[in-house]
N, C-alpha and C positions, 0 to 999 in steps of 0.2 A: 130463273137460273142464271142468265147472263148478270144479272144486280148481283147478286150473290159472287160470281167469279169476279168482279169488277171491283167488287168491295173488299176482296180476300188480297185483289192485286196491290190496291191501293195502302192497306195495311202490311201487307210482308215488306219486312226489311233492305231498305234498298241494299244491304252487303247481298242479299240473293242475288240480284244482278249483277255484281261484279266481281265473281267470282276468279280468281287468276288460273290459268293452267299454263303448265311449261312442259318442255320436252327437253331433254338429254341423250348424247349418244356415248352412252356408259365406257365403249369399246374405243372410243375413238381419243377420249378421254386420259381411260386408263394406259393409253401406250406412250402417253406423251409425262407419264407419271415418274420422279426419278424413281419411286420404288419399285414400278414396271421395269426399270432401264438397267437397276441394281437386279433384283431376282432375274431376269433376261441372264445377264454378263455371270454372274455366282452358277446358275442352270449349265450356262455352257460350258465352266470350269468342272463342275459335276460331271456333267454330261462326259468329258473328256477323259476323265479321272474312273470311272465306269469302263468307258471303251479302252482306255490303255489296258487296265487288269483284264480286264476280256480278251484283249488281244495275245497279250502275257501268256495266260493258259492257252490261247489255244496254238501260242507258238511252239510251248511244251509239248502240246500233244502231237504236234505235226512235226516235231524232232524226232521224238521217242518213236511216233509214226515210224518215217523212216530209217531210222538205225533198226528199228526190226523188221521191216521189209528187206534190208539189205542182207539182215545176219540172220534170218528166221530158217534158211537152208543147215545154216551150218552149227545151229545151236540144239543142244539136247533139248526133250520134250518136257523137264521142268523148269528148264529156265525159258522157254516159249510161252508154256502154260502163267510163269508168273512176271514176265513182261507185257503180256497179252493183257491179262488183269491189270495191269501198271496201269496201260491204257484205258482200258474201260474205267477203269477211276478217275482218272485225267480227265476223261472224256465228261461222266457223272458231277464232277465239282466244275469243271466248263458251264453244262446245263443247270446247274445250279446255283451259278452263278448270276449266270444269265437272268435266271429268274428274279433269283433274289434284290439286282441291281436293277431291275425295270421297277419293281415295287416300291423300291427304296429310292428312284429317281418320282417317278409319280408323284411319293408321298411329300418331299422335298417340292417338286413342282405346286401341289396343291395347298402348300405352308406359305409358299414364298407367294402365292397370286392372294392369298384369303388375304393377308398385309395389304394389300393392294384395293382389295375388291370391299374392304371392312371400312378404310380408309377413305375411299372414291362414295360410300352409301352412305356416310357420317356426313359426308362433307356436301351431298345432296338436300340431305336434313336439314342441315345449316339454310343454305341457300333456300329448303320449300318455308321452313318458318321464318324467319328473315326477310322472307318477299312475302310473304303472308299468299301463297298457293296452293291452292285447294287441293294438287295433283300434280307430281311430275312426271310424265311418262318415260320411259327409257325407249328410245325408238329402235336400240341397238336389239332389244328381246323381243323383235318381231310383230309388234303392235302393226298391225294392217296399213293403218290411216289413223293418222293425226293432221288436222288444219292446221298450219303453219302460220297461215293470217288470225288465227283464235287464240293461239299457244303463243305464248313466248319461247324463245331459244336462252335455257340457261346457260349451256356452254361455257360462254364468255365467264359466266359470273361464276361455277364453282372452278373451270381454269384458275379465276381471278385468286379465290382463297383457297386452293391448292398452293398457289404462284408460280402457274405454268404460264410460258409467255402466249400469247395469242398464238403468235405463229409457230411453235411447236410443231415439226412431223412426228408422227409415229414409229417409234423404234421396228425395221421390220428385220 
């Protein structure tokens, strides 16, 4: 049995042996990416542009609010009845608002990061066939353990054809 394993070793391809693995930290990557830095900076104009009209209605509703808390004593029972409703509409297109711009910010956040995330995984590709690597792990997705002395650290090299500088911090 051992001639046999001994004979099979001597025969397999020395590429068996020297197989490469790398490791990547996708997250750490991505932040230092200008297309991370652009959908960041566009989000928070979004983001702003959302909360003003949000704020807008709900200024209306806390006007209209009180100008009929203050006149509700002294106003007939249809025009209470149809300022009351003013409000609950007010109030209705607020909450639906509300809804509708968290979905519509989501969907815009999840457009602008796929640019991002579509971009940083092409460009991983590049760098695993290019270095001719068996595997690159992404350490950022939780992987337990990875040997650091077995793996190589691609970082540098898709930073490099990104053309993020080394020392890049991460947009927080």
């Amino acid at each position: 049995m051992k001639k046999i394993l001994v004979l099979f070793l001597m025969m397999a391809p020395l590429s068996l042996f020297a197989q490469k693995f790398g490791y990547v930290n996708s997250v750490e990557i991505a932040q230092v990416m200008p297309e991370y830095t652009k959908a960041i900076s566009e989000l928070k104009v979004l983001e702003k542009q959302y909360s003003d009209e949000l704020k807008h209605i709900a200024d209306e509703f806390e006007k209209k609010r009180n100008e009929l808390e203050q006149a509700k004593d002294s106003l007939p029972e249809s025009i209470l009845q149809r300022r009351v409703a003013e409000l609950e509409d007010i109030y209705t297109r607020m909450e639906q608002y509300r809804q509708t711009s968290a979905q519509s910010f989501e969907q815009a956040r999840e457009t602008k990061f796929a640019v991002v995330k579509d971009k940083l995984q092409k460009t991983i590709q590049e760098v695993g066939r290019e270095g001719s690597y068996v595997c690159i792990f992404d350490i950022a997705s939780g992987i337990p353990y990875i040997s650091e002395t077995l793996c190589d650290d691609v970082n540098a090299k898709v930073r490099t054809k990104l053309g993020i500088p080394a020392t890049a911090a991460p947009v927080k």
